[in-house]
PDB file of N, CA, C and O in Angstrom:
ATOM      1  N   UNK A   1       0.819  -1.199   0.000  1.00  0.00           N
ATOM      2  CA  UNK A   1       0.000   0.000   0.000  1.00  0.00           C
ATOM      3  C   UNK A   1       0.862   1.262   0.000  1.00  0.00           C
ATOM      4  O   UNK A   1       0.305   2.281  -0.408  1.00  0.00           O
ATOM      5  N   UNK A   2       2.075   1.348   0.376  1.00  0.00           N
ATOM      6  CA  UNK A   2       2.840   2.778   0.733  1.00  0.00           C
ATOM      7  C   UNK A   2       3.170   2.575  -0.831  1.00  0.00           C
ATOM      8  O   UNK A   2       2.876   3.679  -1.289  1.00  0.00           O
ATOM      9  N   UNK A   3       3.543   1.914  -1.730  1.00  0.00           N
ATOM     10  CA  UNK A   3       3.979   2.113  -2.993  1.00  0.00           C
ATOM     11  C   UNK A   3       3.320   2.876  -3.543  1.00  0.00           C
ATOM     12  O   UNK A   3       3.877   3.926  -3.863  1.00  0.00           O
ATOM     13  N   UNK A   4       1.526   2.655  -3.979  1.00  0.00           N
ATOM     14  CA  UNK A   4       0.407   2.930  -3.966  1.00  0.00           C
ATOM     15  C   UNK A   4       0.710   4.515  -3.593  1.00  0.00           C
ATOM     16  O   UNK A   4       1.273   5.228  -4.423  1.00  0.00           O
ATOM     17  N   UNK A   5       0.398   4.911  -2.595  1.00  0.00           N
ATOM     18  CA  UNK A   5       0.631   5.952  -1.619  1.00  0.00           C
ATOM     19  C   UNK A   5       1.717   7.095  -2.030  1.00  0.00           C
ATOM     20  O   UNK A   5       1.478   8.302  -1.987  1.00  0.00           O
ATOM     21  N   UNK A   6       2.891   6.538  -2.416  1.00  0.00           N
ATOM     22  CA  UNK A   6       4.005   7.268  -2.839  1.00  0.00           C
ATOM     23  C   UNK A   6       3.534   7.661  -4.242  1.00  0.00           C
ATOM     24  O   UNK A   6       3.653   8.862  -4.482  1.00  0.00           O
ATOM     25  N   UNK A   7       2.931   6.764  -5.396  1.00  0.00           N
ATOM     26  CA  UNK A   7       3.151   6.757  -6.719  1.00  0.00           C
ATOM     27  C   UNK A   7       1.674   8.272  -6.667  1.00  0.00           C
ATOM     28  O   UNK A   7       1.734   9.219  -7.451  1.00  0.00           O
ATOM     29  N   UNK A   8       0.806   8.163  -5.862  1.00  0.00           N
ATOM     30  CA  UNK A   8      -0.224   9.086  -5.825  1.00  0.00           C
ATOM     31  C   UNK A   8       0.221  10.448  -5.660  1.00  0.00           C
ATOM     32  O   UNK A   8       0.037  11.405  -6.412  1.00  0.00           O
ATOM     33  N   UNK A   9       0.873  10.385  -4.492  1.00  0.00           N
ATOM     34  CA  UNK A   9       1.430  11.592  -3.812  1.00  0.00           C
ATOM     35  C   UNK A   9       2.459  12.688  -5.330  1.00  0.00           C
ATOM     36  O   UNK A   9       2.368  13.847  -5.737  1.00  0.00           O
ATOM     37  N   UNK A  10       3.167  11.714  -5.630  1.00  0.00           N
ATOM     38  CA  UNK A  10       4.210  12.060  -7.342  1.00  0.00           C
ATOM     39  C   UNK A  10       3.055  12.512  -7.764  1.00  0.00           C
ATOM     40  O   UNK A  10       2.837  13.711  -7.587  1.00  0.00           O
ATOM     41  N   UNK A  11       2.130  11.765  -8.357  1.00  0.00           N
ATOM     42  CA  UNK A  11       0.886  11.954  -9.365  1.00  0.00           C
ATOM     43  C   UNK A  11       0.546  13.421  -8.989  1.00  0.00           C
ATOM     44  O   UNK A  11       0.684  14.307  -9.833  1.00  0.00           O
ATOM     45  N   UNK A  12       0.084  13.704  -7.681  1.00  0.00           N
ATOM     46  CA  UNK A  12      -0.450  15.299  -7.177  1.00  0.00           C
ATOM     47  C   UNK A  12       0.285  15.970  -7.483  1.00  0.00           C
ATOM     48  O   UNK A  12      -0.035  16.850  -8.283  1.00  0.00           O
ATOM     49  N   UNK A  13       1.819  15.870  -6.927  1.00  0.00           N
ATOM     50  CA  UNK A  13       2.673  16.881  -7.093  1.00  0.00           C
ATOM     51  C   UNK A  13       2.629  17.335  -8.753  1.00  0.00           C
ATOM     52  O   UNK A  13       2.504  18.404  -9.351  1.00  0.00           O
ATOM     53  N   UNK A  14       2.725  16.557  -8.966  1.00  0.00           N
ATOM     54  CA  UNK A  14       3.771  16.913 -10.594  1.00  0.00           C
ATOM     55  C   UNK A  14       2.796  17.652 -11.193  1.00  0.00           C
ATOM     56  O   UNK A  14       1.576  17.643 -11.031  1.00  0.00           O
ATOM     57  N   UNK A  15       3.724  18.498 -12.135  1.00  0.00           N
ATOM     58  CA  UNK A  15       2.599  19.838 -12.921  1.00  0.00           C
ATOM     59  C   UNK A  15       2.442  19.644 -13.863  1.00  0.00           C
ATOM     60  O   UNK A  15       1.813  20.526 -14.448  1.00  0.00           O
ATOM     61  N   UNK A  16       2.820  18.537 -14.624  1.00  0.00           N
ATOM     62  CA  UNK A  16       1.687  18.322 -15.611  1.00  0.00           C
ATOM     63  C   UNK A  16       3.055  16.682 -16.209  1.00  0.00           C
ATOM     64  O   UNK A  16       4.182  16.375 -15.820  1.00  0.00           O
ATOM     65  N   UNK A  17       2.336  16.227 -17.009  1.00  0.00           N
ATOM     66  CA  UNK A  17       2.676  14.316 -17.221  1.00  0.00           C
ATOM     67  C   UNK A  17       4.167  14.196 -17.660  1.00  0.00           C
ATOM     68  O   UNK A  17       4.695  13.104 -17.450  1.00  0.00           O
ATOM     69  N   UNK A  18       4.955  15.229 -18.273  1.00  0.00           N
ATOM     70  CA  UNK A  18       5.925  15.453 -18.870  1.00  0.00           C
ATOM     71  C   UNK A  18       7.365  15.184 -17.775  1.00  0.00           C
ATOM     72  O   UNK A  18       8.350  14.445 -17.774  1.00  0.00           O
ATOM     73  N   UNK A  19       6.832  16.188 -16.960  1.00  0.00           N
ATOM     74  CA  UNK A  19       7.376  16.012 -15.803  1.00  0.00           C
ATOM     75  C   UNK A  19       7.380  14.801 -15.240  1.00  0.00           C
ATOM     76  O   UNK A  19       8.181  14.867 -14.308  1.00  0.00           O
ATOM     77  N   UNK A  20       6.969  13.849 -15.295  1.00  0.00           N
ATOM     78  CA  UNK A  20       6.743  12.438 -14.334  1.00  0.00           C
ATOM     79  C   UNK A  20       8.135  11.482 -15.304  1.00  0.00           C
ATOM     80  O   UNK A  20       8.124  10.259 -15.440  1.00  0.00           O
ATOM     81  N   UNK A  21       8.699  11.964 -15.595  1.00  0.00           N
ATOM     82  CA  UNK A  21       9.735  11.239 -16.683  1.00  0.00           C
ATOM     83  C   UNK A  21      10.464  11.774 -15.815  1.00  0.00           C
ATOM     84  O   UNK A  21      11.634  11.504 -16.087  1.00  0.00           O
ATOM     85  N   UNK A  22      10.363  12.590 -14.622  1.00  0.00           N
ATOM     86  CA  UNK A  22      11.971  12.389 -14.363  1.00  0.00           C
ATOM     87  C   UNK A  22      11.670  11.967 -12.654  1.00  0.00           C
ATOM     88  O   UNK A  22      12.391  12.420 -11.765  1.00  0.00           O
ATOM     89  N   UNK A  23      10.644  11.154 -12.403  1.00  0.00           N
ATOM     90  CA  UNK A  23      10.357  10.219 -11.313  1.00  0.00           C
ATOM     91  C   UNK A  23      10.885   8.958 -12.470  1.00  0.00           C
ATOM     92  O   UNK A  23      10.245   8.658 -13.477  1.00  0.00           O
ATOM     93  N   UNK A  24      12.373   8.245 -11.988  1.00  0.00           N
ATOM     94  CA  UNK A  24      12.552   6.933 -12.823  1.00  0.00           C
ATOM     95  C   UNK A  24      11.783   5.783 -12.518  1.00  0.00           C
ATOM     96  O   UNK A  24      11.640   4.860 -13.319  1.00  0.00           O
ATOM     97  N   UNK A  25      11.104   5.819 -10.974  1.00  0.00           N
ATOM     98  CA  UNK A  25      10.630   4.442 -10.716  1.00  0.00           C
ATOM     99  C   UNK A  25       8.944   4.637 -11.072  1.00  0.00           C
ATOM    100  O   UNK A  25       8.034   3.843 -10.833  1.00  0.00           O
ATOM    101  N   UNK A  26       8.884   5.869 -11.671  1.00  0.00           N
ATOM    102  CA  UNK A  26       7.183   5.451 -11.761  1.00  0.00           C
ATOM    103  C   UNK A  26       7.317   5.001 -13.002  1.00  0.00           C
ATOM    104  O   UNK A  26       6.314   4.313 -13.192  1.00  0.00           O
ATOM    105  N   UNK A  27       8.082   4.989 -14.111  1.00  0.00           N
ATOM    106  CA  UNK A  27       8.051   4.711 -15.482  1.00  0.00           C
ATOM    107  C   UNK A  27       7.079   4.720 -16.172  1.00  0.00           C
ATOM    108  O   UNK A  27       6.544   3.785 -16.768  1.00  0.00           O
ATOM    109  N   UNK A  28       6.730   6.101 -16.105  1.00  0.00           N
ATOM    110  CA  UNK A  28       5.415   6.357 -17.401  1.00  0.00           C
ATOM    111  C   UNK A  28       5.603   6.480 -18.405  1.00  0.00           C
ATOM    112  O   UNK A  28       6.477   7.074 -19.036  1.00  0.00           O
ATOM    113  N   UNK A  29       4.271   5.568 -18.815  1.00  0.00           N
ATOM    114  CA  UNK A  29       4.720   5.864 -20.437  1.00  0.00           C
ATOM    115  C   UNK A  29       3.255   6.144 -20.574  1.00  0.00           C
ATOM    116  O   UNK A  29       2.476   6.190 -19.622  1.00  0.00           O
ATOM    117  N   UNK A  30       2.833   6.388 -22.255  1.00  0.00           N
ATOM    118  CA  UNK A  30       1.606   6.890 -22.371  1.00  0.00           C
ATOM    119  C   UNK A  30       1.209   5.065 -23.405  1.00  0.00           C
ATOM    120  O   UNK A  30       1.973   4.379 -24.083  1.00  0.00           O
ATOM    121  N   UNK A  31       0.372   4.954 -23.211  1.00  0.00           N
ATOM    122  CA  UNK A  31       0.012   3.430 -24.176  1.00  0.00           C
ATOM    123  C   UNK A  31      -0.269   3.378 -25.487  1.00  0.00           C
ATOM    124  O   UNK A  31      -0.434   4.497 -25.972  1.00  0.00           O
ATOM    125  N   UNK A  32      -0.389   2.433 -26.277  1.00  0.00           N
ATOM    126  CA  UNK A  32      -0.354   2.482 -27.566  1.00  0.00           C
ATOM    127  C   UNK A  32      -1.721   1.291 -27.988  1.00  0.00           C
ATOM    128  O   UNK A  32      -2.461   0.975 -27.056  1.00  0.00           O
ATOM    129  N   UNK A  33      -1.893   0.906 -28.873  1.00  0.00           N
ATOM    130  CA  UNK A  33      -2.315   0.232 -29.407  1.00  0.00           C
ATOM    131  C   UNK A  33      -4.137   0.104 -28.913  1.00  0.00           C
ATOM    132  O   UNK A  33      -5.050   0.796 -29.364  1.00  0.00           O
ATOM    133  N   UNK A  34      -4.212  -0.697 -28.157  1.00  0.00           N
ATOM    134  CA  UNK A  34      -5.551  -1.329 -27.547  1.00  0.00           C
ATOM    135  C   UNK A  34      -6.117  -0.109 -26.336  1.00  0.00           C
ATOM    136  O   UNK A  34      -7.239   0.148 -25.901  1.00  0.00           O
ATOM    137  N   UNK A  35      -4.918   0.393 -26.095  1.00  0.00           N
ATOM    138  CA  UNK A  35      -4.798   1.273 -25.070  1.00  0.00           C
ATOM    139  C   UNK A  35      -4.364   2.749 -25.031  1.00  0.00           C
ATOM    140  O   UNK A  35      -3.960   3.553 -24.191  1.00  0.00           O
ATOM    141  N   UNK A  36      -4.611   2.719 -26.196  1.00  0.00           N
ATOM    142  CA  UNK A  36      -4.439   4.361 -26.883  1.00  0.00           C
ATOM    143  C   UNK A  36      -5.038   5.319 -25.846  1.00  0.00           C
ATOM    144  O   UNK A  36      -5.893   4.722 -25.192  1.00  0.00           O
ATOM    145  N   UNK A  37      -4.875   6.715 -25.430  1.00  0.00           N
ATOM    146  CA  UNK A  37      -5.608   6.956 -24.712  1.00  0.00           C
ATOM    147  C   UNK A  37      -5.182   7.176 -23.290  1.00  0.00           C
ATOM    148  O   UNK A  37      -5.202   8.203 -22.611  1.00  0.00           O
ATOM    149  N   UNK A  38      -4.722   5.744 -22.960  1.00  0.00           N
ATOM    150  CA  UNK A  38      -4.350   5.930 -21.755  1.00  0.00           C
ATOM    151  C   UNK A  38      -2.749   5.812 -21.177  1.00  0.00           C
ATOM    152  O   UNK A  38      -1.941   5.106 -21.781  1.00  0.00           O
ATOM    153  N   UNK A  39      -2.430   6.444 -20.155  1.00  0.00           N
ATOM    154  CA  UNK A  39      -0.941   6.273 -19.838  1.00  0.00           C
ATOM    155  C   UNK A  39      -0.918   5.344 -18.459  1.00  0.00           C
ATOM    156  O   UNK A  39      -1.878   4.720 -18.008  1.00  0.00           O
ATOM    157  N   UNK A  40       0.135   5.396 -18.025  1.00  0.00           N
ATOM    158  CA  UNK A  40       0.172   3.904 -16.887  1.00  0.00           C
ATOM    159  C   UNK A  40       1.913   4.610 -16.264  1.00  0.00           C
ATOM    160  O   UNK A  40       2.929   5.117 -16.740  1.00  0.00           O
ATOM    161  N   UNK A  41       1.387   4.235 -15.027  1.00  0.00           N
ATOM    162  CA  UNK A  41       2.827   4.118 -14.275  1.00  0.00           C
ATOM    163  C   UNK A  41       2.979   3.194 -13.389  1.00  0.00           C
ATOM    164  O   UNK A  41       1.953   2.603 -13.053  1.00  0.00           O
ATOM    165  N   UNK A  42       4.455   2.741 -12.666  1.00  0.00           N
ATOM    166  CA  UNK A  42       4.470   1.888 -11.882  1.00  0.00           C
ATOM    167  C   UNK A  42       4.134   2.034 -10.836  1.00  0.00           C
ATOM    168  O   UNK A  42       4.490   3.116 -10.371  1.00  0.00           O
ATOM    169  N   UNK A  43       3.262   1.069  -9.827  1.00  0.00           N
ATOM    170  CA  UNK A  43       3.099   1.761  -8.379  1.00  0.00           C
ATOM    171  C   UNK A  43       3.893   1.304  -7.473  1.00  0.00           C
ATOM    172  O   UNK A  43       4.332   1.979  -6.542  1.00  0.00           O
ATOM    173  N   UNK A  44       4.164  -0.019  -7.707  1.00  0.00           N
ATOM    174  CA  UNK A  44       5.859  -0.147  -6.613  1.00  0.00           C
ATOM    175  C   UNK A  44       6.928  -0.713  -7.412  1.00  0.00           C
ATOM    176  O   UNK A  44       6.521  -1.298  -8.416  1.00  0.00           O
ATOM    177  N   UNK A  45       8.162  -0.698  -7.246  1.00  0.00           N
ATOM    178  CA  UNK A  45       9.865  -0.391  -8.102  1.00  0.00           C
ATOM    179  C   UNK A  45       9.383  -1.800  -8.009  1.00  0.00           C
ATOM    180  O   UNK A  45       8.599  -2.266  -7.182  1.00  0.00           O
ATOM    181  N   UNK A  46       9.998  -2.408  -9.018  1.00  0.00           N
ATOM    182  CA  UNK A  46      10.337  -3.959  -9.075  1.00  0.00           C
ATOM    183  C   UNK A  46       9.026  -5.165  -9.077  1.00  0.00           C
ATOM    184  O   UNK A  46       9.155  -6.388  -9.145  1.00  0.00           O
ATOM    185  N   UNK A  47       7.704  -4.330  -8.975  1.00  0.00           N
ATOM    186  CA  UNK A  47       6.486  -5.086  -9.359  1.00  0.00           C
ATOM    187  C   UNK A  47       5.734  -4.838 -10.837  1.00  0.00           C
ATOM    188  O   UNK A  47       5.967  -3.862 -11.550  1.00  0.00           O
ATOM    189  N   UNK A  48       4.952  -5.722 -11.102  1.00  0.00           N
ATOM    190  CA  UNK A  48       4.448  -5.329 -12.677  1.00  0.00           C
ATOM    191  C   UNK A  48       3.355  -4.410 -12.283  1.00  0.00           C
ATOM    192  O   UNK A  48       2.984  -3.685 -13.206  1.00  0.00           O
ATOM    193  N   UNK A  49       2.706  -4.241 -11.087  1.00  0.00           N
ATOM    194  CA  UNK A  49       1.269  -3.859 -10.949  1.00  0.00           C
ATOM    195  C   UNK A  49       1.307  -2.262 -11.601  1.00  0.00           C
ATOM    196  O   UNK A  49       2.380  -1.662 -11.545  1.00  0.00           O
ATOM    197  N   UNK A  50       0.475  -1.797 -12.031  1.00  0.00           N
ATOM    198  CA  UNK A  50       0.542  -0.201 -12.638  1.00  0.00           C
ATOM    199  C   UNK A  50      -0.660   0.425 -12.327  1.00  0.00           C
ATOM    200  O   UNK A  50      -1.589  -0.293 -11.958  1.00  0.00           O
ATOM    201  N   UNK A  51      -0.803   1.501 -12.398  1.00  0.00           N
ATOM    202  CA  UNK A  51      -1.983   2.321 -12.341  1.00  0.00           C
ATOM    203  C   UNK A  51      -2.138   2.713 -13.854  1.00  0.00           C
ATOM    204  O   UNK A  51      -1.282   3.200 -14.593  1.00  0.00           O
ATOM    205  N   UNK A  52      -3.373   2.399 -14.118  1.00  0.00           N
ATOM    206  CA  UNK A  52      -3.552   3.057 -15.927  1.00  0.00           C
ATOM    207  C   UNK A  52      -4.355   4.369 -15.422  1.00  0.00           C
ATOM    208  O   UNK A  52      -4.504   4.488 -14.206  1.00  0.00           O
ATOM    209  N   UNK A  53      -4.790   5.194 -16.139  1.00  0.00           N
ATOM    210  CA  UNK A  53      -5.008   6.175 -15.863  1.00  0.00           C
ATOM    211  C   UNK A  53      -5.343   7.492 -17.200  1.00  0.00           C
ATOM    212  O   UNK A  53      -4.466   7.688 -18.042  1.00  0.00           O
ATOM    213  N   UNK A  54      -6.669   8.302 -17.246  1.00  0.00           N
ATOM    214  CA  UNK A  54      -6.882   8.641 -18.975  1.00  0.00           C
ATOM    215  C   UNK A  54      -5.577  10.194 -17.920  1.00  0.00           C
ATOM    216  O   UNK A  54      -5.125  10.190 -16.775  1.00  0.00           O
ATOM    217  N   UNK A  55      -5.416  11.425 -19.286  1.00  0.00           N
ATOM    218  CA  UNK A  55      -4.848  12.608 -18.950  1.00  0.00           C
ATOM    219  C   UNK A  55      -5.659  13.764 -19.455  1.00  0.00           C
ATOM    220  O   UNK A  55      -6.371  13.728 -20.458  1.00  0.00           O
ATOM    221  N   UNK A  56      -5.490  14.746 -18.699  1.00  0.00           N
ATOM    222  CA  UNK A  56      -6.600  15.823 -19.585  1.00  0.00           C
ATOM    223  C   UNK A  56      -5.141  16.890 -20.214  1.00  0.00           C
ATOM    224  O   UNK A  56      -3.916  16.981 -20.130  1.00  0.00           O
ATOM    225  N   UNK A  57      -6.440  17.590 -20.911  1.00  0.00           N
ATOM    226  CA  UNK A  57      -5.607  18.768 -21.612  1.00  0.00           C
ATOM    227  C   UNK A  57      -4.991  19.819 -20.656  1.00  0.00           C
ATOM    228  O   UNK A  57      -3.802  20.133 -20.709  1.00  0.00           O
ATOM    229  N   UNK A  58      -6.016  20.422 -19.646  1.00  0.00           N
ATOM    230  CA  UNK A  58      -5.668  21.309 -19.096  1.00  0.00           C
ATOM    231  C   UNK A  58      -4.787  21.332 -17.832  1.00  0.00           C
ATOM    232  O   UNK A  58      -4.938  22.343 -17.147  1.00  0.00           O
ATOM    233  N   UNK A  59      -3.958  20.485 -17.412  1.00  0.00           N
ATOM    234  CA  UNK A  59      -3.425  19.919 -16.674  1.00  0.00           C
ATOM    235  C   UNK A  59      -3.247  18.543 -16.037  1.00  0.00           C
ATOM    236  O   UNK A  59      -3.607  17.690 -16.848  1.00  0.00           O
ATOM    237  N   UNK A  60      -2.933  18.141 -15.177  1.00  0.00           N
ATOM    238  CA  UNK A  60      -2.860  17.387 -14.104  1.00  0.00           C
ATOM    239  C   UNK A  60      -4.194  16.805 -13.671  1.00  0.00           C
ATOM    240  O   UNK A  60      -4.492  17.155 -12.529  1.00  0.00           O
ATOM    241  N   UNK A  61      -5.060  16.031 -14.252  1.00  0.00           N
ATOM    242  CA  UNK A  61      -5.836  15.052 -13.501  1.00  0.00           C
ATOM    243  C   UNK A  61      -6.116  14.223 -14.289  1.00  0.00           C
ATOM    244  O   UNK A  61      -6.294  14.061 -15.496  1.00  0.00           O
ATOM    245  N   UNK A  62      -6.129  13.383 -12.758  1.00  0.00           N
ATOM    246  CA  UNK A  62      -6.014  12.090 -13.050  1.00  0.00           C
ATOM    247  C   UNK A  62      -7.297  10.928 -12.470  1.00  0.00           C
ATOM    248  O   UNK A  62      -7.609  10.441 -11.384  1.00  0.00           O
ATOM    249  N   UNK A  63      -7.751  10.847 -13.792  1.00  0.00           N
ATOM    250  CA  UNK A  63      -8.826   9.318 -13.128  1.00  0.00           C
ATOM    251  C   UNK A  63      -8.563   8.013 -13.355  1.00  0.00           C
ATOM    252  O   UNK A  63      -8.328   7.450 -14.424  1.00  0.00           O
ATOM    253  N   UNK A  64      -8.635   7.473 -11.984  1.00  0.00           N
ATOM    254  CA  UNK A  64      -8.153   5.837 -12.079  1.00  0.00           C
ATOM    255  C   UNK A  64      -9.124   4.998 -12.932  1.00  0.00           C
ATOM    256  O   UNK A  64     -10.343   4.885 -12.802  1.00  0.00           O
ATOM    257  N   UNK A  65      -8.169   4.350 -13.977  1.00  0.00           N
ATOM    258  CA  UNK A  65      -9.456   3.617 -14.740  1.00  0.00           C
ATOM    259  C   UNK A  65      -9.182   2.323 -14.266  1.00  0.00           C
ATOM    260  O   UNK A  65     -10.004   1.411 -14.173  1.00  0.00           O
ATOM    261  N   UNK A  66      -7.856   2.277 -13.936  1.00  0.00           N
ATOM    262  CA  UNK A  66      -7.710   0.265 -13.579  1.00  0.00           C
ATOM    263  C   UNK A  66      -6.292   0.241 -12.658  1.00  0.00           C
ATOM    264  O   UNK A  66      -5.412   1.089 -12.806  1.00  0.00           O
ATOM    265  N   UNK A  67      -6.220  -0.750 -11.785  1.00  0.00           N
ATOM    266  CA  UNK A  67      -5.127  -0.973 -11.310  1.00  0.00           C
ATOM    267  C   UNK A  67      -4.904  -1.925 -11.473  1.00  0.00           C
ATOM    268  O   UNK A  67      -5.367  -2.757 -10.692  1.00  0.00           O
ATOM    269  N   UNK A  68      -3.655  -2.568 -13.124  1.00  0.00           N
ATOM    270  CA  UNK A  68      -3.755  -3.425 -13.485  1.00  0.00           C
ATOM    271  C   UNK A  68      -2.429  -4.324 -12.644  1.00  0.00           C
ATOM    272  O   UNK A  68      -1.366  -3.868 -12.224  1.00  0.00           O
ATOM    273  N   UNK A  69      -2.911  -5.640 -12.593  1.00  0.00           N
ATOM    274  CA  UNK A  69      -1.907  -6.349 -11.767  1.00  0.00           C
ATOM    275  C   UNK A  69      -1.227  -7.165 -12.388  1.00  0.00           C
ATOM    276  O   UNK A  69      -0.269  -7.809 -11.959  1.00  0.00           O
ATOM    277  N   UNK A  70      -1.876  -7.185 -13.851  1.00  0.00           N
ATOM    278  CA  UNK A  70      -1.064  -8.122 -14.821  1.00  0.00           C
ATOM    279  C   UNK A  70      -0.274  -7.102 -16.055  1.00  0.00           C
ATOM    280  O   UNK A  70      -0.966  -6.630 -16.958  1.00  0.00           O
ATOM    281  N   UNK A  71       0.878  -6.889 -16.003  1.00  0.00           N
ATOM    282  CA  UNK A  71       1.449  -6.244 -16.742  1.00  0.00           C
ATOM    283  C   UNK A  71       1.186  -6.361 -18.432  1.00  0.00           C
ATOM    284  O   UNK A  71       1.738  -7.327 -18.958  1.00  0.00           O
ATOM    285  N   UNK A  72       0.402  -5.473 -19.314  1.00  0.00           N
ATOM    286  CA  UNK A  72      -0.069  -5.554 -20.281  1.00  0.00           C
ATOM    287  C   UNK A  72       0.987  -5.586 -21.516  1.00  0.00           C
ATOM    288  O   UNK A  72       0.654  -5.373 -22.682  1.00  0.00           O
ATOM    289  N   UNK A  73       2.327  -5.886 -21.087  1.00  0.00           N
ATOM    290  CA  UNK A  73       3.596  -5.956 -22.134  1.00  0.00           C
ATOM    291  C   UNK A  73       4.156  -7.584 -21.658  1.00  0.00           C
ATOM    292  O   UNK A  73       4.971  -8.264 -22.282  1.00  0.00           O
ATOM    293  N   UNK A  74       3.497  -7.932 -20.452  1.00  0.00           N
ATOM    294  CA  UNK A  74       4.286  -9.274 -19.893  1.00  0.00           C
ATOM    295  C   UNK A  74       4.572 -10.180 -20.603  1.00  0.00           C
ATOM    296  O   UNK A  74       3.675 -10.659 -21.297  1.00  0.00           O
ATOM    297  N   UNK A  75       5.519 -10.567 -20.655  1.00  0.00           N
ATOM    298  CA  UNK A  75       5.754 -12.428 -21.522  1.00  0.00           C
ATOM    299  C   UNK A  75       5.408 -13.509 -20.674  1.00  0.00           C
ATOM    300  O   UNK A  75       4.870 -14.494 -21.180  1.00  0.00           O
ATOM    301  N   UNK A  76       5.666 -13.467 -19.310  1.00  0.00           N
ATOM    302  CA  UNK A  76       5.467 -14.392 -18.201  1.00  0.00           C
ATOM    303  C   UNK A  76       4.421 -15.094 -18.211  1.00  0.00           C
ATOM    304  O   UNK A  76       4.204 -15.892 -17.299  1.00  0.00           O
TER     305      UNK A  76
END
């Protein structure tokens, strides 16, 4: 849960998504394909689990669409 907790707290702070590239352990990226639309970061270092999440235009918010636990790039 503090992973969770930490990756949120980044999420508030930061002034807009660009910025979250230089948090290395949340590793956002924005998605592609099936998942166009939406971006995803990590919520704890060294787990697959992510927060997906859509972005608006006018800043910084963020609605949780899924907290996926199966990493959507996994080979495993």
């Amino acid at each position: 849960m503090s992973g969770l907790r930490r990756c949120l707290t980044t999420l508030l702070m930061a002034q807009d998504t660009v910025s979250l590239k230089n948090y290395s352990f949340l590793h956002y990226e924005q998605l592609k394909d099936n998942l166009s639309g939406l971006s995803s970061v990590r919520i704890c270092n060294g787990r697959v689990e992510r927060l997906l999440f859509a972005e608006k235009e006018n800043g910084v918010e963020i609605r949780v669409i899924e907290l996926n636990t199966k990493h959507y790039g996994s080979k495993k």
